[in-house]
GUKOLPA-523051 format. One line per field, with one value per atom (N, C-alpha, C, CB): residue number from 1; atom name; x negated, y negated, z negated. Coordinates in Angstrom, 3 decimals. Glycine has a CB too. Layout:
! GUKOLPA-523051
num = NUM, ... .
atomo = CA, ... .
u = X, ... .
v = Y, ... .
w = Z, ... .
END
This chain:
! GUKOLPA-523051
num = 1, 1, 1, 1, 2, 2, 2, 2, 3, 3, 3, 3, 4, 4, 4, 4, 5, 5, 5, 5, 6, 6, 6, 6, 7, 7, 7, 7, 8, 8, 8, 8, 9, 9, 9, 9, 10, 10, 10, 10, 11, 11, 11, 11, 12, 12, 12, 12, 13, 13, 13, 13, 14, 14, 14, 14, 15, 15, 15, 15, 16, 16, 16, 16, 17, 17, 17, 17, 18, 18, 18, 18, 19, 19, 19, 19, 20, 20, 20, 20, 21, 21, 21, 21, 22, 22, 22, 22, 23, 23, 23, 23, 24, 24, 24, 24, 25, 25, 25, 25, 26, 26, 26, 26, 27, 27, 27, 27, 28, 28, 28, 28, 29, 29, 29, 29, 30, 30, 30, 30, 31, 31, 31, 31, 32, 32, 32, 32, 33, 33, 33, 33, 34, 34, 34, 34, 35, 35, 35, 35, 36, 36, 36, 36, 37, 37, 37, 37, 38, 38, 38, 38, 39, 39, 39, 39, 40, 40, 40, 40, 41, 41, 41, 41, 42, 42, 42, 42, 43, 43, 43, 43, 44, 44, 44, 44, 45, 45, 45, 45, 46, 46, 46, 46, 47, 47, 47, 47, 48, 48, 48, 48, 49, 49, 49, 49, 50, 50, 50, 50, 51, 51, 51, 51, 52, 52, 52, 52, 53, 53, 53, 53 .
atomo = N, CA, C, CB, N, CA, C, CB, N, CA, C, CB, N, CA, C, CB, N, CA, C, CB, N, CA, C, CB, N, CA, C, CB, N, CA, C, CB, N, CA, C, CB, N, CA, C, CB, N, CA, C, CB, N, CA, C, CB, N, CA, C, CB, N, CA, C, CB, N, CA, C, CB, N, CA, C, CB, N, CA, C, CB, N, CA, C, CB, N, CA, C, CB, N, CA, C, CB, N, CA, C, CB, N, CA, C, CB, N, CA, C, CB, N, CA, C, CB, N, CA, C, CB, N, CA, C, CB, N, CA, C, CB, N, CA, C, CB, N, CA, C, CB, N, CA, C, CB, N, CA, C, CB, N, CA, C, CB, N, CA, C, CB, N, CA, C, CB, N, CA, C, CB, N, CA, C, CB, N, CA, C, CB, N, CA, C, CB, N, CA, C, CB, N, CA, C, CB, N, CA, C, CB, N, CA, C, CB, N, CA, C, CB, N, CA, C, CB, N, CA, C, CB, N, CA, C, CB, N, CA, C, CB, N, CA, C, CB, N, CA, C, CB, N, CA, C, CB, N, CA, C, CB, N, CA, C, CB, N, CA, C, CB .
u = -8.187, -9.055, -8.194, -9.797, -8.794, -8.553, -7.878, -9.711, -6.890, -7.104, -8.195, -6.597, -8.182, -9.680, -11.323, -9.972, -11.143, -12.549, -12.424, -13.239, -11.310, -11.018, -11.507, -9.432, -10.800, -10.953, -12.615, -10.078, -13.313, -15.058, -16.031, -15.739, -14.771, -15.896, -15.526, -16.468, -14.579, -14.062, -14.760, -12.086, -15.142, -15.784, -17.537, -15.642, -18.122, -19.348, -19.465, -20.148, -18.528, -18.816, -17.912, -18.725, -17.963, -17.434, -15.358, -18.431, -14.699, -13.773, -12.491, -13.850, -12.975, -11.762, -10.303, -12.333, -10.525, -8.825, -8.428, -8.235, -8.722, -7.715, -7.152, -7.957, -6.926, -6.107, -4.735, -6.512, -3.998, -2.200, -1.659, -0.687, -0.956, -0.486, 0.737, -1.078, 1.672, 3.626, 3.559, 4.914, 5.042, 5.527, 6.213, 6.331, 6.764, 8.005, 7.623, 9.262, 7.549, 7.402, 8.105, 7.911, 7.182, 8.221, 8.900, 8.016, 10.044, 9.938, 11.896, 9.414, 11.382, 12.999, 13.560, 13.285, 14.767, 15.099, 15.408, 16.217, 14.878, 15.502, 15.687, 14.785, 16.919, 17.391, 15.951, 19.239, 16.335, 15.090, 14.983, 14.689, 15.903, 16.246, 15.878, 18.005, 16.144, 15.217, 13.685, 15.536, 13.218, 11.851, 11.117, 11.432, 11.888, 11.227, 11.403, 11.526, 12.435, 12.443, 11.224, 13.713, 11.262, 10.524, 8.548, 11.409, 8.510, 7.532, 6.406, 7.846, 7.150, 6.617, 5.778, 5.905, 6.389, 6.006, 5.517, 7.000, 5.083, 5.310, 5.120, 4.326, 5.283, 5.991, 5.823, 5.458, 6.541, 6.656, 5.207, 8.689, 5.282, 3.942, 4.472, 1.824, 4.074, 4.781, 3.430, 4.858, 3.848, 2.621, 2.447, 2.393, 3.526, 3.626, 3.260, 5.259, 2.830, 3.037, 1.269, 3.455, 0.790, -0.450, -0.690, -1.319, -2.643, -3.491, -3.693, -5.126, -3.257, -4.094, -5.664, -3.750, -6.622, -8.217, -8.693, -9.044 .
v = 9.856, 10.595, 11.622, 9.643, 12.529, 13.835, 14.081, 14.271, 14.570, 14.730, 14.822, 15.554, 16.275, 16.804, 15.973, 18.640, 15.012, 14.171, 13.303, 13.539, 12.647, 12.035, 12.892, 11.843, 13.931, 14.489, 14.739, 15.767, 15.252, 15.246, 13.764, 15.890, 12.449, 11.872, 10.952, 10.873, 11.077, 10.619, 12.100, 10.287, 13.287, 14.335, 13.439, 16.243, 13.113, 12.994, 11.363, 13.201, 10.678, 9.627, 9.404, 8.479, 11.111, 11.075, 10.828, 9.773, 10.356, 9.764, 10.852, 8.405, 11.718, 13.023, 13.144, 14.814, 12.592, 12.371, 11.546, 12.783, 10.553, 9.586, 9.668, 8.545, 10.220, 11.036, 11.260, 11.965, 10.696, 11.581, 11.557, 10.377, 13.208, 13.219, 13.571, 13.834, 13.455, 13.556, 14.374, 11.775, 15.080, 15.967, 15.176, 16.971, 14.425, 13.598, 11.968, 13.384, 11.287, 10.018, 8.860, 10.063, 7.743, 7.039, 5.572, 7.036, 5.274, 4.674, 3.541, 5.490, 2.246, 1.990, 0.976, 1.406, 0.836, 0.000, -1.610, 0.670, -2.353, -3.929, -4.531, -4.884, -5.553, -6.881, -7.631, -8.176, -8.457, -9.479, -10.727, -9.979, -10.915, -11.696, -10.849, -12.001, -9.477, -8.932, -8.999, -7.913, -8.750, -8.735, -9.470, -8.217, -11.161, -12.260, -12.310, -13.374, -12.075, -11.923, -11.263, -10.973, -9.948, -9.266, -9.030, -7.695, -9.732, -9.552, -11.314, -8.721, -12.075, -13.579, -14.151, -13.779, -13.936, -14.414, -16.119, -14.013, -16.671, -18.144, -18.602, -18.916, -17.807, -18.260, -17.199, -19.721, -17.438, -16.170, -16.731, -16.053, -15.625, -16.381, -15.613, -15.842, -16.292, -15.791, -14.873, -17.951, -13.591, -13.207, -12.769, -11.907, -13.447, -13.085, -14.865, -12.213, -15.611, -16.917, -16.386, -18.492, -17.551, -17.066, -18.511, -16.326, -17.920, -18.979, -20.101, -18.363, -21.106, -22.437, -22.234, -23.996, -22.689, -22.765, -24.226, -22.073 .
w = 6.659, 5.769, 5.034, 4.771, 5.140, 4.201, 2.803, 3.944, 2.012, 0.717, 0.380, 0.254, 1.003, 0.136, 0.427, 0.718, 1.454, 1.094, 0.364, 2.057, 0.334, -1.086, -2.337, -1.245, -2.439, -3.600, -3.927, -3.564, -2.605, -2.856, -3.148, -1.337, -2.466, -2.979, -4.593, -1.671, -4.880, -6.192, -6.846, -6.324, -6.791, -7.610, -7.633, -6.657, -6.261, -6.500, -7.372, -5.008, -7.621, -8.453, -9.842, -7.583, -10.338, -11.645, -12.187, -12.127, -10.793, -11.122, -10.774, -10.467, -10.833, -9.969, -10.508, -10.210, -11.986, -12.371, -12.554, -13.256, -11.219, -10.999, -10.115, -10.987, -9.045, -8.359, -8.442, -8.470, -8.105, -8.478, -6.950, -9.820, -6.886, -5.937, -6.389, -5.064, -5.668, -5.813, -4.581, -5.627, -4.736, -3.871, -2.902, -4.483, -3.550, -2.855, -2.204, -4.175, -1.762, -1.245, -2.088, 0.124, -2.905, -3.177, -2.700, -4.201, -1.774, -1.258, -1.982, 0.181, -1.655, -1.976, -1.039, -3.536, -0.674, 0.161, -0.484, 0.824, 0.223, 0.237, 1.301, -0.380, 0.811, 2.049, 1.712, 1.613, 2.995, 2.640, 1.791, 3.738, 1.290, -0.199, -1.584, -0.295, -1.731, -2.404, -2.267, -2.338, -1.139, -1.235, -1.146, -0.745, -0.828, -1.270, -2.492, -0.728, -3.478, -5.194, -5.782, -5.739, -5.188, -6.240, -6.012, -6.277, -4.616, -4.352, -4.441, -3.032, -4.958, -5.064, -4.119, -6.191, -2.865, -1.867, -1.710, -1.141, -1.035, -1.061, 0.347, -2.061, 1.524, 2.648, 3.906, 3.001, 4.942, 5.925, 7.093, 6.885, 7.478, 8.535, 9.890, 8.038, 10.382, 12.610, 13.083, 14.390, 13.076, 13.243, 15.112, 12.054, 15.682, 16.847, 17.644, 17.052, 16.892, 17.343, 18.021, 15.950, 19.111, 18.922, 18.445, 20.184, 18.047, 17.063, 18.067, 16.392, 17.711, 18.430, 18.357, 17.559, 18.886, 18.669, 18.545, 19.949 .
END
């Protein structure tokens, strides 16, 4: 989807300045001991295992 249909349909339901766009991307690096820290995970899942039925 579009900026700008974003931007038309947050205009047709009043909410148009909530919107923020950045120039730049914000992105940060972590090990994966960080991002089990900061993200309060509570366990890994196998997403390549398949589902039993």
């Amino acid at each position: 989807m579009s900026i700008e249909k974003i931007r038309e349909y947050f205009k047709s339901v009043g909410i148009e300045g909530r919107i923020k766009e950045f120039s730049e991307s914000s992105a940060i690096e972590l090990t994966i001991a960080e991002l089990e820290r900061y993200s309060g995970y509570l366990a890994w899942v196998d997403v390549c295992k398949p589902r039993e039925v």
